[in-house]
N, C-alpha and C positions, 0 to 999 in steps of 0.2 A: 316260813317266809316272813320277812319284814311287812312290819304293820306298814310303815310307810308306803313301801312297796305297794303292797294291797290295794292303797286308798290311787296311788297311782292308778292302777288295772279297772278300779268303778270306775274311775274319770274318762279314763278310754273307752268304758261301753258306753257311757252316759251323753259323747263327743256327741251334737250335732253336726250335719253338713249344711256348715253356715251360707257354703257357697248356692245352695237349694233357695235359701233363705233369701237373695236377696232381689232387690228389684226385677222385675220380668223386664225393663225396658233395658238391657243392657249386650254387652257382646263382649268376647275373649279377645283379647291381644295380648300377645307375650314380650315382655321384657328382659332385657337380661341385667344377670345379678351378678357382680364379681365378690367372690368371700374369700378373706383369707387369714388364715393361722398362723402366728408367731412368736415365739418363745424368746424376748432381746434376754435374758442371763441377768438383768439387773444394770445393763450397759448404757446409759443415754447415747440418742442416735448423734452420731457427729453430724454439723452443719453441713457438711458436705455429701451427705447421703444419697445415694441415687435414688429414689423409690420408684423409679419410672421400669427398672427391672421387674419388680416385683410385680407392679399392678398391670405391666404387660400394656403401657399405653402404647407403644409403636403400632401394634394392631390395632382391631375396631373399639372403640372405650363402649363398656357397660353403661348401664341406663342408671345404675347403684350398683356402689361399693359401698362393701361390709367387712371392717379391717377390726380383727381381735388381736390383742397381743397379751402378753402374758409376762410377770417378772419385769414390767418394765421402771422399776424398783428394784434393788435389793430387798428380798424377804431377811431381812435382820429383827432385832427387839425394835428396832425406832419406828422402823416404817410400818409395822402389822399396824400400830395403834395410831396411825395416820393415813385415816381413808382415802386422802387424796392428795395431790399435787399437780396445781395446777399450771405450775412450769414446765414439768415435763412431756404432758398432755399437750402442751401448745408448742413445744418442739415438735410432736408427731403429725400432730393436725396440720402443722405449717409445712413440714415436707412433704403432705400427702396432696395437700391444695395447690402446693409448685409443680406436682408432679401431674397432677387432673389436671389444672389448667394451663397449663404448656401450651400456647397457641401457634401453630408455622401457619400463619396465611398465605404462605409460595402452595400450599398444599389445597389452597381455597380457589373452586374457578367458580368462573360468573354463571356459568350454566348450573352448577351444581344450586348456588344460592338462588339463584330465580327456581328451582325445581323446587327446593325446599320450602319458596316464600310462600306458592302454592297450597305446601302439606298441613293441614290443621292436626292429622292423626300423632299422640305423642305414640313411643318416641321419637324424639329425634335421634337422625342420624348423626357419624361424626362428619364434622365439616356443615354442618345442618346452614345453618344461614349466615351470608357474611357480614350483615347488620349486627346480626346476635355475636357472632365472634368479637370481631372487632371493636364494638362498642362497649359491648360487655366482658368486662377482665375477669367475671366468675363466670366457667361456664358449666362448675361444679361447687355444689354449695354444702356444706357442715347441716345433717339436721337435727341429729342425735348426738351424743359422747358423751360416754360416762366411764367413772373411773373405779373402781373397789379395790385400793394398794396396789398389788399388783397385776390387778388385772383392768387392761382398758379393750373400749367397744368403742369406733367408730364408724357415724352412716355417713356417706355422701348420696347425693342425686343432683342431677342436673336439674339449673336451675329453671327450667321452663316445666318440669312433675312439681313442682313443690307445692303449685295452688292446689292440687291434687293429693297432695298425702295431710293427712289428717291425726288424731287422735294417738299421738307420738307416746311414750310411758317408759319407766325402766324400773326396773326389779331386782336387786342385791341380795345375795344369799349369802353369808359366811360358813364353810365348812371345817376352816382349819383350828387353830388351838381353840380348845375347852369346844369344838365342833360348833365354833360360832364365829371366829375371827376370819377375816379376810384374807389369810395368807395364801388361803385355799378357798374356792366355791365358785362362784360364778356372777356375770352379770348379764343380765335379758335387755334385749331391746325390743318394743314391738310396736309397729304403725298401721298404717289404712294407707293404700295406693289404690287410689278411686271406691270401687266396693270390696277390696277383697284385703284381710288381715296377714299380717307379714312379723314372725316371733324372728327373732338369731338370738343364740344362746353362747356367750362366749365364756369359757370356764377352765378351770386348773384343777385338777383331780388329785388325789393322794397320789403321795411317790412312795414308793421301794421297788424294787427288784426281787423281794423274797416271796418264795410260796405261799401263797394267802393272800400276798398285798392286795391282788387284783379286788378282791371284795372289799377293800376300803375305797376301792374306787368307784365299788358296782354304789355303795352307802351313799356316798356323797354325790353320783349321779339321783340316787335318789330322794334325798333331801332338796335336791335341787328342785324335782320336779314337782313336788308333793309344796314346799313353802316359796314357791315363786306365786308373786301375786302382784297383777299390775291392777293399780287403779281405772275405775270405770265410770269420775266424774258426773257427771249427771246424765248418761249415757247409758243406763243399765243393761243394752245390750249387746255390750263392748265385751269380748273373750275377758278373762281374768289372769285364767292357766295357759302355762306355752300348749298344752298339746289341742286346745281350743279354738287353735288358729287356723288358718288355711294354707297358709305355707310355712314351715317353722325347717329353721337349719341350728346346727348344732355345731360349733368350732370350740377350738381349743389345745391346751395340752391337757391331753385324756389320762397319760403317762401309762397308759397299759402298756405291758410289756412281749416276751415271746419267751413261749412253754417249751423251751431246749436250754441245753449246758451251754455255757458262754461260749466254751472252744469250739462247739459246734456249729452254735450260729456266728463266730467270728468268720469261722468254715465259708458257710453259704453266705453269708454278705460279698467277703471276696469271690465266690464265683457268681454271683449274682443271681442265686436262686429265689429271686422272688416266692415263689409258686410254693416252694416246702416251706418257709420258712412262714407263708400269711395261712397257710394251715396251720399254723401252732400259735398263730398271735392270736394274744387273749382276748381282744377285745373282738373279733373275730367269733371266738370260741363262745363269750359271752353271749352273743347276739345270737348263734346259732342253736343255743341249747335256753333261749327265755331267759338269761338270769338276770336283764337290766336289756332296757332300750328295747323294750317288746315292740315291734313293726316299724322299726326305723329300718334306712337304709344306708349304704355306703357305695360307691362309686369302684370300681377295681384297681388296684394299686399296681402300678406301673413306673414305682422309681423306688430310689435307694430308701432304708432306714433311715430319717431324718434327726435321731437323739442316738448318741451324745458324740459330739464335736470337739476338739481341741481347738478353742476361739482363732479365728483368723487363719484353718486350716483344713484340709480335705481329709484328713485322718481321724479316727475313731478315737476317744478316749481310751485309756488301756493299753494302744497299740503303744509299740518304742518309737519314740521319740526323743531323739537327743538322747540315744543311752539310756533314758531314765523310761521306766513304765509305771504308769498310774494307777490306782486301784480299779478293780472291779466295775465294770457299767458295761453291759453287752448293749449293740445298739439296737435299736427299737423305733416302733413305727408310732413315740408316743405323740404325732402334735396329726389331727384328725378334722375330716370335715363328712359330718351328716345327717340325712334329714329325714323330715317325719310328714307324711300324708302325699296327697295327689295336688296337681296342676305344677309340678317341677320336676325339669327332664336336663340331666348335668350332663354338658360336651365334656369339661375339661376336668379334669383333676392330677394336680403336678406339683413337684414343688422348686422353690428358689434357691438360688445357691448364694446367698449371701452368707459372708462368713464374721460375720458382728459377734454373735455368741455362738452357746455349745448346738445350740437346735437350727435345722433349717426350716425356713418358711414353707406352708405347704396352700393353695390355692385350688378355689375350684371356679369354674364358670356355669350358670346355671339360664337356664327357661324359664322362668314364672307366668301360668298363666295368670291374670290378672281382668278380675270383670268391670268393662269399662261402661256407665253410662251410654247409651245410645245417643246422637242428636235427634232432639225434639221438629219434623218440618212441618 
């Protein structure tokens, strides 16, 4: 077994349960967390992009969003050795803050705002107060985002948690060329929502498709988790490591694949055999037999293969197309959301059908408990 590894498995027995640890004056309230995974191909988002599909605002909006994306560069020579770009970053962040703060006031009644003006306990709900709407044109605010080439993380939360979340950090790991560059590896975000700590792990894992590859994925999951290290300021007793935390979620494209002949699983794609086909996916297989992501969990999957796509279309890579068929790529359930420890209990897990690039976006919706300070009477 990888020494890496290893040193992961002490860390695990060694976890306290920070949530034991903290103030006795406090009490549970749950928040919800929208996360979501996406693979843009290297595409910038056109101005015109809808994001309001994606993040599912026509329903109830989350308390935080946690938006990873992946490739949102070209992975060529230029971009690996250019950490960042901070133009394309604020294309994303500016569709996702059009899309949070969308305000219909027809949707705002008077009884609803005087009920809210009453409530001190956050969250709030949507529609919460019509002073707060109205006056205030963010009603979701940017508190994190970071970028590593092609991989970016961003946090929203409304802006009435913010005096609330605390001790914000981020963490870059390179996995890919010489097993240090950015083209591949991850980056960490991790905060404080009153007393209780919060990791998201957004990350691109090795690709192939051939026998074996899967363990350059299971390596680079664990490098990730073995040299992530957030800083802990003059705060010594602030987590360092993602699995230190109290609710840690895990997004990405994982690019693990599925343990059948292609023509097989082209097979059960089109009859929609879920069920055979997530017994043979690896990452699945991994999780099940300890070889990486020991005690994490996953959600059940209940929709198509999200990789690989023909951009701007419903058809798989490979299949015919115009005549022409493409090499080799079975689809796979590579872009993934999941998590590690207690106080989070996931409704949703689904994905988006935008057809920007070859992957579709995959989302989850979550419970977090979270320990709130008590009022002092």
């Amino acid at each position: 077994m990888h020494s890496a590894y290893m040193m992961i498995l002490d860390d695990e027995n060694m976890l306290a349960d920070s949530d034991s640890t903290s103030a006795p004056l406090a009490e549970i309230q749950n928040f919800t967390l929208f996360v979501s995974s996406w693979n843009v191909g290297g595409i910038a988002p056109p101005n015109d992009l809808n994001m309001e599909d994606l993040l599912d605002t026509r329903n109830n909006l989350a308390d935080i969003y946690v938006l990873g994306f992946q490739e949102i560069v070209p992975l060529n020579a230029g971009s690996v050795i250019v950490p960042e770009n901070t133009t394309i970053c604020m294309q994303w962040n500016s569709l996702i803050s059009t899309a949070l703060n969308k305000i219909d006031v027809n949707n705002i009644t008077l009884e609803e705002a005087e009920e809210e003006e009453s409530v001190r306990v956050y969250p709030l709900k949507k529609g919460s107060s019509l002073k707060f709407n109205v006056e205030n044109s963010t009603q979701f605010e940017c508190i994190i985002s970071k970028q590593m080439v092609g991989i970016f993380i961003t946090v929203w939360a409304r802006s009435p948690l913010l005096p609330y979340i605390s001790h914000t950090s981020v963490s870059c790991v390179g996995c890919g060329i010489f097993g240090y560059l950015g083209n591949k590896g991850s980056v960490s975000v991790r905060f404080w929502l009153h007393e209780t700590s919060f990791c998201f792990v957004c990350s691109h894992l090795a690709s192939g498709g051939k026998e074996g590859d899967e363990r350059h994925r299971n390596a680079d999951a664990s490098q990730i988790l073995s040299r992530t290290r957030f800083s802990c300021d003059s705060f010594q007793y602030l987590p360092r490591k993602i699995l230190q935390h109290d609710r840690v979620i895990w997004l990405g494209d994982l690019n693990y694949r599925i343990y059948l002949p292609e023509a097989t699983t082209r097979s059960l794609v089109n009859d929609g055999q879920w069920s055979i086909l997530l017994q043979n996916d690896q990452l699945k297989a991994e999780l099940r037999e300890g070889c990486i992501f020991n005690g994490w969990q996953e959600e059940d999957i209940e929709f198509a293969p999200t990789y690989k796509y023909y951009p701007d279309s419903d058809d798989y890579y490979g299949c015919s197309q115009n005549g022409k068929r493409g090499k080799s790529r079975a689809p796979a359930w590579c872009d993934r959301i999941i998590w590690f420890g207690k106080g989070l209990r996931q409704s949703q897990y689904n994905r988006g059908e935008c057809r920007l690039s070859d992957h579709r976006p995959v989302r989850a919706i979550f419970k977090a408990e979270v320990q709130v300070p008590s009022p002092l009477y």
